[in-house]
C-alpha positions in Angstrom: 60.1 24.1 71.3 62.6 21.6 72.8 64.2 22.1 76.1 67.4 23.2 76.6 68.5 19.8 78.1 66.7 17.8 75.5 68.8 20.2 72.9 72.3 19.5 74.4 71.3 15.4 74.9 70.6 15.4 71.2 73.6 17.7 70.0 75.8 15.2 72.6 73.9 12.0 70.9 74.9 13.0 67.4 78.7 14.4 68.3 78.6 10.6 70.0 77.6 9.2 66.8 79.1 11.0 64.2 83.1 10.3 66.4 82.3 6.6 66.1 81.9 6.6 62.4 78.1 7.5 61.3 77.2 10.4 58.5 76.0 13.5 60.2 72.8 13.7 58.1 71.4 9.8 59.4 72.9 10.6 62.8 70.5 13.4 62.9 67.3 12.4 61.1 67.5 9.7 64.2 66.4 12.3 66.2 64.5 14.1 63.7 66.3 17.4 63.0 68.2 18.3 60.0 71.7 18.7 59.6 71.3 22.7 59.1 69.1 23.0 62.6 72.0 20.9 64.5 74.6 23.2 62.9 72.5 26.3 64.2 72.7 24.6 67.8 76.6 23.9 67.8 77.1 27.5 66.0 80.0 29.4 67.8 81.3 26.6 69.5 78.7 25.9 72.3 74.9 25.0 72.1 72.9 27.9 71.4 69.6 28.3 73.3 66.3 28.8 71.1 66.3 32.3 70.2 62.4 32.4 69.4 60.2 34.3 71.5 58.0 32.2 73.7 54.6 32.3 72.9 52.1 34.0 74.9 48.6 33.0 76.1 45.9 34.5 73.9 43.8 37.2 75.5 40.6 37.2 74.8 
C-alpha cells in the first residue's frame, strides 16, 4: 500500500506535470500508476485515502 503522503506527492507531481503540458497517461506511468488508479485518488475533488482493509498478521 502507499502512504498517504506518498499518494498526495504523486497526485501533486502529476497535476504539476500535466498544467505544464505533459499527457496524463506518461505523467503517470513516471510514477507507475495508471491513469484509472490516479483518477480514483482525485475522485470527488480531494485525494481519497486507500479504502482497503489493512492486512492482519497471520495467527498461527
Amino acid at each position: 500500500m502507499i502512504s498517504p503522503s506518498d499518494r498526495a506527492l504523486a497526485v501533486t507531481l502529476i497535476q504539476e506535470a500535466n498544467q505544464n503540458g505533459a499527457r496524463l497517461a506518461p505523467a503517470c506511468k513516471e510514477l507507475h500508476i495508471s491513469v484509472r488508479t490516479y483518477e480514483r485518488w482525485v475522485s470527488e475533488g480531494g485525494i481519497k485515502e486507500d479504502q482497503r482493509s489493512p492486512c492482519l498478521p497471520s495467527q498461527t
